[in-house]
LOTORBA-819860 format. One line per 10 residues: number of its first residue (from 1); for each residue x, y, z of C-alpha. Coordinates in nm, 3 decimals. Example, Ala and Ser with C-alpha at 12.3 -4.5 7.8 and 13.67 -1.06 7.14 Angstrom:
BEGIN
1> 1.230,-0.450,0.780 ~ 1.367,-0.106,0.714
//
This chain:
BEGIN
1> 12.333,11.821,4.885 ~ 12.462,11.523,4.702 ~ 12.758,11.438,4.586 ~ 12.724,11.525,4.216 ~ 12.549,11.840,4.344 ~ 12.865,11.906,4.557 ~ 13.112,11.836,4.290 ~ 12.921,12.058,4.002 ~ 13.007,12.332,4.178 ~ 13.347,12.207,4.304
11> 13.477,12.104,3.957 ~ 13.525,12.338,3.671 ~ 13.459,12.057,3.386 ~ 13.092,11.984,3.534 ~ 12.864,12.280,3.403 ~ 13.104,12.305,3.117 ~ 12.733,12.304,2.867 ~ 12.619,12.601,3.074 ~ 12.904,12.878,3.035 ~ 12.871,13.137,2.764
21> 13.174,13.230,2.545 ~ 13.263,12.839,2.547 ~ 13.524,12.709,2.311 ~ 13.398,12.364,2.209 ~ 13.544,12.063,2.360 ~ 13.677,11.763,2.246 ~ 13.506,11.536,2.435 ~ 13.196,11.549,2.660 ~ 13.376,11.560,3.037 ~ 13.083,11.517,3.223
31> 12.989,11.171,3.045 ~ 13.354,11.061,3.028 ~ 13.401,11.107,3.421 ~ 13.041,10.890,3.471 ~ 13.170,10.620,3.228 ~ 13.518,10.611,3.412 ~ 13.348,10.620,3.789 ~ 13.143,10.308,3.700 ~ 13.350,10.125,3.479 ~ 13.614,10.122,3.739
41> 13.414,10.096,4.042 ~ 13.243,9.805,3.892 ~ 13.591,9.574,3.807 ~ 13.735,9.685,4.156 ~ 13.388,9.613,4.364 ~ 13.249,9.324,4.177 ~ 13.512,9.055,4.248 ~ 13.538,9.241,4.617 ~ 13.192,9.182,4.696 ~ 13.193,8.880,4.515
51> 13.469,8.734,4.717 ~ 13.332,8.842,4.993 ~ 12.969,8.678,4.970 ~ 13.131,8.370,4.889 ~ 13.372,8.400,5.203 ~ 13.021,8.445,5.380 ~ 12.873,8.150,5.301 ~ 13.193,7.943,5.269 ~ 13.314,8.031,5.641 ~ 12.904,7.993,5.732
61> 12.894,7.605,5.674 ~ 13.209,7.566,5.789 ~ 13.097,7.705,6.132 ~ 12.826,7.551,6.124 ~ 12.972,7.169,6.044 ~ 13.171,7.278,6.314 ~ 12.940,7.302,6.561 ~ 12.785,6.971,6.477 ~ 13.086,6.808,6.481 ~ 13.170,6.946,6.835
71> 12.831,6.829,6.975 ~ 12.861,6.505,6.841 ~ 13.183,6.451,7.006 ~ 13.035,6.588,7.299 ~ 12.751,6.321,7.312 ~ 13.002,6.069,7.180 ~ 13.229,6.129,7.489 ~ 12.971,6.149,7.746 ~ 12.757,5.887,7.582 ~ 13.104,5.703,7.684
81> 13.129,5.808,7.989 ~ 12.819,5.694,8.092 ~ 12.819,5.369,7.960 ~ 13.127,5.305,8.131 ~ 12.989,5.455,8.483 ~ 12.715,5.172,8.431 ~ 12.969,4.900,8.302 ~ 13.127,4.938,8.614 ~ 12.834,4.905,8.876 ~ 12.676,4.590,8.633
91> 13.027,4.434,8.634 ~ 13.068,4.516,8.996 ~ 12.727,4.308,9.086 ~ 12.897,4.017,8.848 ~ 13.194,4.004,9.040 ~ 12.983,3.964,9.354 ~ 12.717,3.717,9.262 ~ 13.018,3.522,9.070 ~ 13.262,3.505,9.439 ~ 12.986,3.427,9.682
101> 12.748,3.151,9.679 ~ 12.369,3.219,9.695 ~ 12.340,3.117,10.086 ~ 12.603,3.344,10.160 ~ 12.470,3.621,10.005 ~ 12.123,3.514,10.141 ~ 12.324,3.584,10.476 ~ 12.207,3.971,10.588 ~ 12.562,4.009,10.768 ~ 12.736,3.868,10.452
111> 12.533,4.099,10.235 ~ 12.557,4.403,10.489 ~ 12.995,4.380,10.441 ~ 12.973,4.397,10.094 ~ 12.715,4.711,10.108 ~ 12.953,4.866,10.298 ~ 13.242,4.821,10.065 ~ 13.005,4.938,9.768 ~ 12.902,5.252,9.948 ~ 13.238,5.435,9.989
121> 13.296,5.437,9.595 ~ 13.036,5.342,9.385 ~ 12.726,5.512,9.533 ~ 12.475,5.201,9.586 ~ 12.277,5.260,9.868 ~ 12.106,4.912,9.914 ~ 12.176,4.538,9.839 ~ 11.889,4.295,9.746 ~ 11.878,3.910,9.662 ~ 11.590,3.775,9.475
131> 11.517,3.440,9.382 ~ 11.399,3.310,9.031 ~ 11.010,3.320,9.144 ~ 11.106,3.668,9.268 ~ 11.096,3.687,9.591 ~ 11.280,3.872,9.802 ~ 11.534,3.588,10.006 ~ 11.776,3.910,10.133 ~ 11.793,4.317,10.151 ~ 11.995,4.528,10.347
141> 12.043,4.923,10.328 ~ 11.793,5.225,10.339 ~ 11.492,5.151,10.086 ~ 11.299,4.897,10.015 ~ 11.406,4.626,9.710 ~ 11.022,4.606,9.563 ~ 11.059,4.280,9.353 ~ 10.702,4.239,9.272 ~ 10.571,4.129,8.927 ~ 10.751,4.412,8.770
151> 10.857,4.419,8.379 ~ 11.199,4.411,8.519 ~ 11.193,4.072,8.638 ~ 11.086,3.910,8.250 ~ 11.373,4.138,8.146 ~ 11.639,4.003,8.395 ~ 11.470,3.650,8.292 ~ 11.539,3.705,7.877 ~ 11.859,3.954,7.896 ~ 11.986,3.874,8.232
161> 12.006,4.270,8.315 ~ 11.790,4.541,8.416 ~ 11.864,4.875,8.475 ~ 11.544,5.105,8.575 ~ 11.439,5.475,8.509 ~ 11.519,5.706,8.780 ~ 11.275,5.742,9.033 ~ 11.166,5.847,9.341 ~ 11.240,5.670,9.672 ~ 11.092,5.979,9.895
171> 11.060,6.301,9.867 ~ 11.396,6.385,9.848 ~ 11.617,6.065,9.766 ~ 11.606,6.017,9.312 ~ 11.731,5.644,9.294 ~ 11.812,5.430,8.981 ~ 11.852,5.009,8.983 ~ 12.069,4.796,8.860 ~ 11.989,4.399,8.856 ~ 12.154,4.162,8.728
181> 12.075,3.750,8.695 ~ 12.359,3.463,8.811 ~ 12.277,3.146,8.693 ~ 12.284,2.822,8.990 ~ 12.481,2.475,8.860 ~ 12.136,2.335,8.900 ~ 11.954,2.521,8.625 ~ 11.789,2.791,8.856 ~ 11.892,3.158,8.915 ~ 11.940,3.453,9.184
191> 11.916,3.820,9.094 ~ 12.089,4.052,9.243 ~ 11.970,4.407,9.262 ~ 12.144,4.706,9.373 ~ 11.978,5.117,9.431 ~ 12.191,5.392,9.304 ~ 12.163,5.734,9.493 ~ 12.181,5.928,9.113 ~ 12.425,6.203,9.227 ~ 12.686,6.069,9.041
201> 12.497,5.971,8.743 ~ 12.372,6.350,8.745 ~ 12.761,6.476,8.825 ~ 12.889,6.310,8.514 ~ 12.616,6.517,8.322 ~ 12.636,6.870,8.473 ~ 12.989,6.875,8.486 ~ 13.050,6.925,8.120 ~ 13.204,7.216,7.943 ~ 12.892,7.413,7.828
211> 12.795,7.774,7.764 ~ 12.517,7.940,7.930 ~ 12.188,7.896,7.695 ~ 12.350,7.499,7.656 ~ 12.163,7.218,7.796 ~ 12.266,6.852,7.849 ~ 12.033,6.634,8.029 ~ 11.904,6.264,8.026 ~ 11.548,6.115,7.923 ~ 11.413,5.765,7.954
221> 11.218,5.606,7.614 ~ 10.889,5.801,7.769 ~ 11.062,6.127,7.760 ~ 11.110,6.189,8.125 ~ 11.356,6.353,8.269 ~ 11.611,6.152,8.423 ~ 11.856,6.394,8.531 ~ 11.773,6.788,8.600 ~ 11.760,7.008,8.281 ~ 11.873,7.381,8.267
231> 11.593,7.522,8.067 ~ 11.315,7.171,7.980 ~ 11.217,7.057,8.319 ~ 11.262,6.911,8.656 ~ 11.339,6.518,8.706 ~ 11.031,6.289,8.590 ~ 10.874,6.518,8.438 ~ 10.836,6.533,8.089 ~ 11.052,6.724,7.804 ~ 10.851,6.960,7.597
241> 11.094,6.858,7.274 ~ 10.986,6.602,7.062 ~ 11.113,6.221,7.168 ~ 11.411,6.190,6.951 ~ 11.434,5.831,6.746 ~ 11.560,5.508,6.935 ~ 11.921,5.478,6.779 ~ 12.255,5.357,6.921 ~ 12.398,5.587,6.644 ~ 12.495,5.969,6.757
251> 12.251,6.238,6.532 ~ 12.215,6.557,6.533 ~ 11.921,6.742,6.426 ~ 11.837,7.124,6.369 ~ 11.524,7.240,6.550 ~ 11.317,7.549,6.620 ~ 11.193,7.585,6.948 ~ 11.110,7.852,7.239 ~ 11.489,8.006,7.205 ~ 11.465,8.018,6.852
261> 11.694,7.747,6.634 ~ 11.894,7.451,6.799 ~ 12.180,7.185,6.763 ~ 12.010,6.892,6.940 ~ 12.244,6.610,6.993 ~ 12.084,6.270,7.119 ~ 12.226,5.855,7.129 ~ 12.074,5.599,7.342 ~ 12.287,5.459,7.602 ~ 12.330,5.076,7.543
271> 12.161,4.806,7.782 ~ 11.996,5.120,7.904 ~ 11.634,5.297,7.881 ~ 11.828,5.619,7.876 ~ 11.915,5.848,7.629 ~ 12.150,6.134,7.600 ~ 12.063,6.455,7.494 ~ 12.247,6.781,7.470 ~ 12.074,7.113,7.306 ~ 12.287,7.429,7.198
281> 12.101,7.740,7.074 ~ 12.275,7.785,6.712 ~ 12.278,8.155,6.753 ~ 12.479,8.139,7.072 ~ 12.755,7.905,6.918 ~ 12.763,8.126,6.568 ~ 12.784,8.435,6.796 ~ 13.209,8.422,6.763 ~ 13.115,8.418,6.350 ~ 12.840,8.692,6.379
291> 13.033,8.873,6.579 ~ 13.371,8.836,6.314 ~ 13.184,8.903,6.023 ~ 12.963,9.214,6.200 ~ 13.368,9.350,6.214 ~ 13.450,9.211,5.847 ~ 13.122,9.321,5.676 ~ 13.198,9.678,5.871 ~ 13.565,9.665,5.733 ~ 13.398,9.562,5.353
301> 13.202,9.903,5.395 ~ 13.422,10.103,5.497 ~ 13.672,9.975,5.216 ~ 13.403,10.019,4.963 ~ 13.366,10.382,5.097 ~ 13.754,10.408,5.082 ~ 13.810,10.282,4.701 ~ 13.468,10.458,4.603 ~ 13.649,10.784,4.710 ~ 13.964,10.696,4.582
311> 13.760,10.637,4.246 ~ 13.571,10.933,4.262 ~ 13.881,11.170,4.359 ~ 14.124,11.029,4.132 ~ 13.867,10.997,3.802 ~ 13.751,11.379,3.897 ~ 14.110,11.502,3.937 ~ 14.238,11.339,3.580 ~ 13.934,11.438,3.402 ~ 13.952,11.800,3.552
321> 14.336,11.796,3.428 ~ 14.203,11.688,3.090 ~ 13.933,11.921,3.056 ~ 14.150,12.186,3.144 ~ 14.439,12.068,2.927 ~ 14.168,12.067,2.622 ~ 14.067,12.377,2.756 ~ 14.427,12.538,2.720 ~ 14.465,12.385,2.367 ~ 14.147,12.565,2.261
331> 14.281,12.904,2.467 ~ 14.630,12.870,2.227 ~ 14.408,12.809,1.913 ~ 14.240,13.109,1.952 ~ 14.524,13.314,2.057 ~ 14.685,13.153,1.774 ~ 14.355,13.278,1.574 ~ 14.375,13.646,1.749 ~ 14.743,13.656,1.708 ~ 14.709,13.581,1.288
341> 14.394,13.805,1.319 ~ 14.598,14.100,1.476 ~ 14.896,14.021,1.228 ~ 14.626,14.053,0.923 ~ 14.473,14.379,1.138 ~ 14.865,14.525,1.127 ~ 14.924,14.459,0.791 ~ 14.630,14.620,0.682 ~ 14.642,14.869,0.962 ~ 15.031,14.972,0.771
351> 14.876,14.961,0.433 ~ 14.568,15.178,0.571 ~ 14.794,15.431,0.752 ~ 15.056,15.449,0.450 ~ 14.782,15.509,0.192 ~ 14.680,15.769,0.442 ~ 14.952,15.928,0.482 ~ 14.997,15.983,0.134 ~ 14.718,16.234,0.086 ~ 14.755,16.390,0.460
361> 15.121,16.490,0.307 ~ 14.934,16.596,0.004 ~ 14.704,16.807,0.177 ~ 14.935,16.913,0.465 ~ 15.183,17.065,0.170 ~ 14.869,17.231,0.003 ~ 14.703,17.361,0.331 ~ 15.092,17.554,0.419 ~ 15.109,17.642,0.048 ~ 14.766,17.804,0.154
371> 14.870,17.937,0.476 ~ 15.171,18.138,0.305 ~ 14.964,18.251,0.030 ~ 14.752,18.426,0.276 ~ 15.037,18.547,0.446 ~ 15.225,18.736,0.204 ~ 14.929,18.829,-0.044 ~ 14.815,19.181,0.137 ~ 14.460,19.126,0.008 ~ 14.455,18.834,0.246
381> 14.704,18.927,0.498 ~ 14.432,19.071,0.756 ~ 14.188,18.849,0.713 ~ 14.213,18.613,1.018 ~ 13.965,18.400,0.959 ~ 14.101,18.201,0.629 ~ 14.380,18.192,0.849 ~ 14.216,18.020,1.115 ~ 14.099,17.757,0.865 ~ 14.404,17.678,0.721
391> 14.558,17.665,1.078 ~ 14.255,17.465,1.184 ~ 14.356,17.191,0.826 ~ 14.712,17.147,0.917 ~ 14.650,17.065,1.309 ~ 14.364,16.849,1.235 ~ 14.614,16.687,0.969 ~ 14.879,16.670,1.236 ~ 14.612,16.482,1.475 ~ 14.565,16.210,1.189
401> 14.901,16.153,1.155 ~ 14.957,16.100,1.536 ~ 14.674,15.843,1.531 ~ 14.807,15.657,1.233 ~ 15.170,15.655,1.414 ~ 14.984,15.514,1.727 ~ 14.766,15.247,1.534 ~ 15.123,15.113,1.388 ~ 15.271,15.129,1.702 ~ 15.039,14.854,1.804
411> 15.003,14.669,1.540 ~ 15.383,14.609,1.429 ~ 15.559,14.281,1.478 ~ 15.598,14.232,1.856 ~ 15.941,14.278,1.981 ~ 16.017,14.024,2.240 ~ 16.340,14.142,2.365 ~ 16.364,14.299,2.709 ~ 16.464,14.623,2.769 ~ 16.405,14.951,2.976
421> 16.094,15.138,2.971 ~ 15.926,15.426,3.123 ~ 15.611,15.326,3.372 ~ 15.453,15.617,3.333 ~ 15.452,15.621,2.947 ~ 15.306,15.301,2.896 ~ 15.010,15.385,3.118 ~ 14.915,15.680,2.923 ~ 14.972,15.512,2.628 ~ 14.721,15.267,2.704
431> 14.496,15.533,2.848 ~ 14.500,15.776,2.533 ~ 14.290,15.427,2.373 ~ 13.993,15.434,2.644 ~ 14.042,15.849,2.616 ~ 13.679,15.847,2.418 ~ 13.512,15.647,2.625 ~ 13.566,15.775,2.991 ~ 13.507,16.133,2.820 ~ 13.160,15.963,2.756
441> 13.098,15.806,3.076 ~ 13.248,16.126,3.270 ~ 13.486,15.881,3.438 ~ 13.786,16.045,3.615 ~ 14.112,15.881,3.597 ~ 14.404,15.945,3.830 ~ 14.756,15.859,3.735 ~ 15.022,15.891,4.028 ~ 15.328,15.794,3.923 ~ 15.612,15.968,4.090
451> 15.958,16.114,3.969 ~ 16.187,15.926,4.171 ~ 16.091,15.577,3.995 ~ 16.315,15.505,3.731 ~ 16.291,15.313,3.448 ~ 16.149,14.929,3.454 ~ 16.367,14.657,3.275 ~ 16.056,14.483,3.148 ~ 15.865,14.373,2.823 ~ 15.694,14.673,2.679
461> 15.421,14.485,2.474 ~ 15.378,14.252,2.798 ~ 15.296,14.505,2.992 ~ 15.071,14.727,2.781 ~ 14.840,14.418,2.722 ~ 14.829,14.384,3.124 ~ 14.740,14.730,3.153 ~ 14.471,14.783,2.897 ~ 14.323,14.459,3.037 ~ 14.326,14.568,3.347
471> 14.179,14.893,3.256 ~ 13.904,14.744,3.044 ~ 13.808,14.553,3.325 ~ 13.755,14.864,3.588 ~ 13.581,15.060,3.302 ~ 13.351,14.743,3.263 ~ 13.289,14.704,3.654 ~ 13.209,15.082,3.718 ~ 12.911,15.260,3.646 ~ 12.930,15.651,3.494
481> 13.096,15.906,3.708 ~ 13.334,15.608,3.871 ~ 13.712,15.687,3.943 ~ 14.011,15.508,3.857 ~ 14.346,15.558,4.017 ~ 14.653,15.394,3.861 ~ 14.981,15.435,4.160 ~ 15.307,15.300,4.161 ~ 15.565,15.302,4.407 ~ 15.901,15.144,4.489
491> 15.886,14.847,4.710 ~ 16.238,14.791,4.881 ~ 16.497,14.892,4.662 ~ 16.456,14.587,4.374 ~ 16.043,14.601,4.312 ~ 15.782,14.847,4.228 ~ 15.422,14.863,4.366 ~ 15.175,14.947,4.084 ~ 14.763,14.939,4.208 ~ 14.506,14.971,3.998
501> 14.185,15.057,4.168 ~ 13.837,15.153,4.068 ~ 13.506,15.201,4.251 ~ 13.280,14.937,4.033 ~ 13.106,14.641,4.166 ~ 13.324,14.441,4.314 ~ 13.442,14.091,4.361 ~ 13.250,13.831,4.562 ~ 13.481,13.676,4.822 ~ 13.409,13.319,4.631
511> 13.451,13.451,4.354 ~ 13.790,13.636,4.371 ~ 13.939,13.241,4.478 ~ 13.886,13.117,4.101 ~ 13.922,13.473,3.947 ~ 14.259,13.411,3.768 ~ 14.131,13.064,3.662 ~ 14.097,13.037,3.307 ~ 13.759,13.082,3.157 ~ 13.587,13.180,3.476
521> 13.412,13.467,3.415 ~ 13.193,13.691,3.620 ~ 13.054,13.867,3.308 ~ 12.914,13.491,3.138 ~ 12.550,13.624,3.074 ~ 12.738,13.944,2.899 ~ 12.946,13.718,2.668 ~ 13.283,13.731,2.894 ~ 13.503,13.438,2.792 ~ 13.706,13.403,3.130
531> 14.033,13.488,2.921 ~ 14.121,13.832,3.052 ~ 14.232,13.781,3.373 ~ 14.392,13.444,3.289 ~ 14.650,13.635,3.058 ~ 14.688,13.910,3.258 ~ 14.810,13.658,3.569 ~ 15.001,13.488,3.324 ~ 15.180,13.825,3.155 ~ 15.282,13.932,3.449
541> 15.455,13.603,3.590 ~ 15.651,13.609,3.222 ~ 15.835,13.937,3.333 ~ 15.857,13.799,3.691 ~ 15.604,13.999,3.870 ~ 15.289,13.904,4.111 ~ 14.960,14.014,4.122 ~ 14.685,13.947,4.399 ~ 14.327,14.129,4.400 ~ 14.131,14.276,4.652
551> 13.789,14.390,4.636 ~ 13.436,14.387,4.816 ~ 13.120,14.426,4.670 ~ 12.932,14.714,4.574 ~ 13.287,14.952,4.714 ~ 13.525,14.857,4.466 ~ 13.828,14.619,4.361 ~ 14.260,14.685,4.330 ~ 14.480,14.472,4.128 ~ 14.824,14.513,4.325
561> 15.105,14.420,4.080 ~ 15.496,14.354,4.234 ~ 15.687,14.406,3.953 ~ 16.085,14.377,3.962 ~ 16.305,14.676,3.871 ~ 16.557,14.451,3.693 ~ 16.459,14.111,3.565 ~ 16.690,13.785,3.589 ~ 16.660,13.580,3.269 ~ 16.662,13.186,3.392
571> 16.736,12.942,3.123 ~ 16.566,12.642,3.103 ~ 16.618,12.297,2.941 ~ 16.373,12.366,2.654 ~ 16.221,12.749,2.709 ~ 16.324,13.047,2.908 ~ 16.130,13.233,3.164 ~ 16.205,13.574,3.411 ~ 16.181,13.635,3.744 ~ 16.269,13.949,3.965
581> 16.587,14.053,4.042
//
């Protein structure tokens, strides 16, 4: 069921085309609660939403420019780092070739002393002096100084430094050289060359701050790995990203590959073959932001649910009040309408009854003037049955006049002030109306009201409407043959018990929540307005009584009615009202 399916049935303005007996409305309640629903949904969720897309995509690139900017610090510091680690051997080399003359460092003793000193904290593993043809003249430590022909060697001879790719001494040792060319006073030049072991090269690398799926690792201008890579290779072999562009700049670049998109970070390393590259999944450093606006999108939802029942409840509430405050204008209208009916009905009702009255008089005087005649005339004396006719004129005469006194009683000004009546005699009253009709329907009606209950301070009119309404209703929910039993007794020592119960129908357990509602009617296909029951509740909280109902269908309904024996009169600021004493 959905929700305007739900609230049809919850609301009493939504089938408010379908009911029979309908005063018309004002306004169309159905189309003014749509047109409030949307109009104010849509100026409260519009800029929400709105807001909230562009906080999306606002707090997006800002994450994102984030993240760039933190891996291009990243490169920028290591790049740094780096450079420095290879400053500091190249300058080292300097210092040496600058303090010792080429025979001494030609010496293998001299050479081995200053190997040693190197070893403990810079991590060269061999020493090797070359001459300007290139041949080896000295070389101590483990591996071999392979000066050969080499590219390095026109390199040292142009730039007057060298540093080589990584590679591999044996099976197990990764090396890296460093050479470096010291001019002679007589025009000519030594080069000395120095072997790296590459563990602390690769330390300065792996020991950065990275998450899990990051990856910072070193490539030479072929694209070979020169330190080990997390998740693109082992050394020397060769990356399966694209080579990024020779630059001494630090770029980034966005790039799909087997993870999905990636921040790739890259700068050469100056006077180097090297370059630096670090690669960060973009999903894994957004996660904090998916994962924030997974909790702010939720909380946008759930607001949006939130306001759109706030919306819906508080529209459906102050339409409902309207419809039911245009619905009470209309009941007063036609009250108003039935009272100046009934006033009309009275007057003509007195001018009816007095012209009748005028010739039941007439021929009330003439039908006695009859009845004596017979009497005393001894021609007529015996005969018994003009006598019955005459008797038969004045009674039904009599009758007449009783129901012309009774139609005035009813239809005279209403007197509103409250006073003491007798139960019992307002019942029957009431009852002598229906008298016809449950003679016709053979319905038997019980009235138990005992001695012992005095008389009621209460409003006579009041509660003669309550009864015949309550009355019309039982002889409307029976079926010929039913019963109807009218009790009363005292409650306590300040209230009276009065139950009106008949075998008809029933109520439906739904039903008898919404039966004192106004204009809810069980009786809609049979023209019922809804009215009855709505006065009747309302009577009897005017003289400060209840009244509940119970009933069950197809055995029968009672109206119980707790009526005080004395009223209080409470004064108001503007009105007056009763309650039970």
């Amino acid at each position: 069921m959905t929700l305007f399916e739900s609230l049809k049935f919850r609301f009493r303005f939504w089938n408010e085309d379908l009911k029979a007996g309908r005063i018309k409305s004002l306004f169309h309640f159905r189309r003014v609660w749509e047109v409030t629903v949307l109009f104010v949904a849509g100026i409260t969720l519009i800029p929400l939403i709105s807001m909230a897309l562009i906080d999306y995509k606002v707090t997006q690139k800002s994450i994102e420019s984030e993240a760039v900017l933190h891996t291009k610090r990243l490169v920028s510091n290591t790049r740094q780092t780096l450079s420095y680690f290879l400053e500091e051997r190249k300058s080292d080399l300097h210092f040496i070739a600058r303090e010792n003359t080429f025979e001494d460092l030609r010496d293998p003793d001299r050479l081995f002393d200053l190997l040693e000193n190197l070893k403990k904290g810079f991590g060269i593993v061999n020493l090797g002096i070359i001459d300007d043809s290139g041949d080896i003249q000295a070389h101590v430590g483990t591996g071999k100084t392979d000066a050969g022909k080499k590219e390095w060697l026109e390199e040292i001879r142009t730039q007057g430094l060298s540093i080589s790719s990584v590679f591999k001494e044996n099976e197990e040792d990764i090396r890296l050289s460093i050479s470096v060319r010291h001019d002679l006073p007589n025009g000519n030049f030594f080069i000395l060359r120095a072997c790296l072991d590459t563990n602390h090269f690769q330390d300065i690398v792996s020991s950065l701050d990275l998450g899990f799926l990051d990856d910072a690792f070193i490539i030479n201008r072929e694209g070979l790995l020169q330190t080990p890579s997390r998740h693109h290779g082992r050394i020397l072999e060769k990356i399966s990203l694209p080579l990024p562009r020779d630059s001494l700049q630090i770029c980034t670049e966005e790039r799909e590959n087997e993870n999905g998109r990636a921040i790739i970070g890259y700068a050469c390393i100056p006077d180097s073959p090297f370059i630096l590259m670090i690669v960060r999944p973009k999903d894994e450093l957004m996660k904090s932001w998916y994962d924030t606006h997974m909790d702010l999108i939720g909380f946008l939802i759930l607001s949006v649910i939130v306001i759109l029942l706030i919306i819906l409840g508080v529209a459906t509430y102050l339409v409902d009040m309207i419809y039911v405050a245009d619905q009470k204008r209309a009941m007063i209208l036609r009250e108003a309408e039935h009272t100046s009916k009934m006033a009309s009905v009275g007057r003509l009702a007195a001018g009816i009854a007095h012209e009748i009255n005028n010739p039941l008089a007439i021929i009330n005087e003439k039908a006695g003037l009859m009845n004596d005649l017979l009497t005393f005339k001894p021609e007529y004396h015996k005969d018994e049955r003009l006598l019955t006719l005459t008797d038969s004129i004045i009674s039904s005469v009599e009758r007449c006049a009783y129901i012309t006194k009774r139609l005035l009683s009813f239809a005279r000004p209403v007197d509103k002030r409250i006073k003491f009546v007798n139960l019992e005699t307002i019942i029957l009253e009431v009852l002598e109306f229906l008298h016809k009709e449950s003679e016709y329907r053979s319905i038997c009606i019980n009235v138990d009201v005992p001695e012992d209950i005095p008389e009621i301070e209460s409003d006579r009119e009041k509660l003669q409407q309550v009864f015949l309404n309550l009355v019309n209703n039982a002889f409307a929910a029976m079926n010929d043959r039913g019963h109807l039993d009218i009790t009363a007794r005292k409650q306590g020592n300040e209230h009276l018990c009065i139950k009106v119960r008949d075998d008809g129908a029933g109520i439906s357990e739904e039903d008898q929540k919404r039966i004192f509602e106004p204009f809810f009617s069980t009786k809609q296909k049979e023209g019922g307005t809804g009215l009855g029951l709505f006065i009747t509740y309302s009577l009897v909280q005017e003289i400060g009584g209840t009244i509940v109902v119970q009933s069950e269908v197809e055995k029968g309904t009672c109206f119980s009615m707790i009526l005080p024996l004395i009223i209080e009169k409470k004064k108001g600021k503007n009105h007056e009202s009763y309650s039970g004493g």
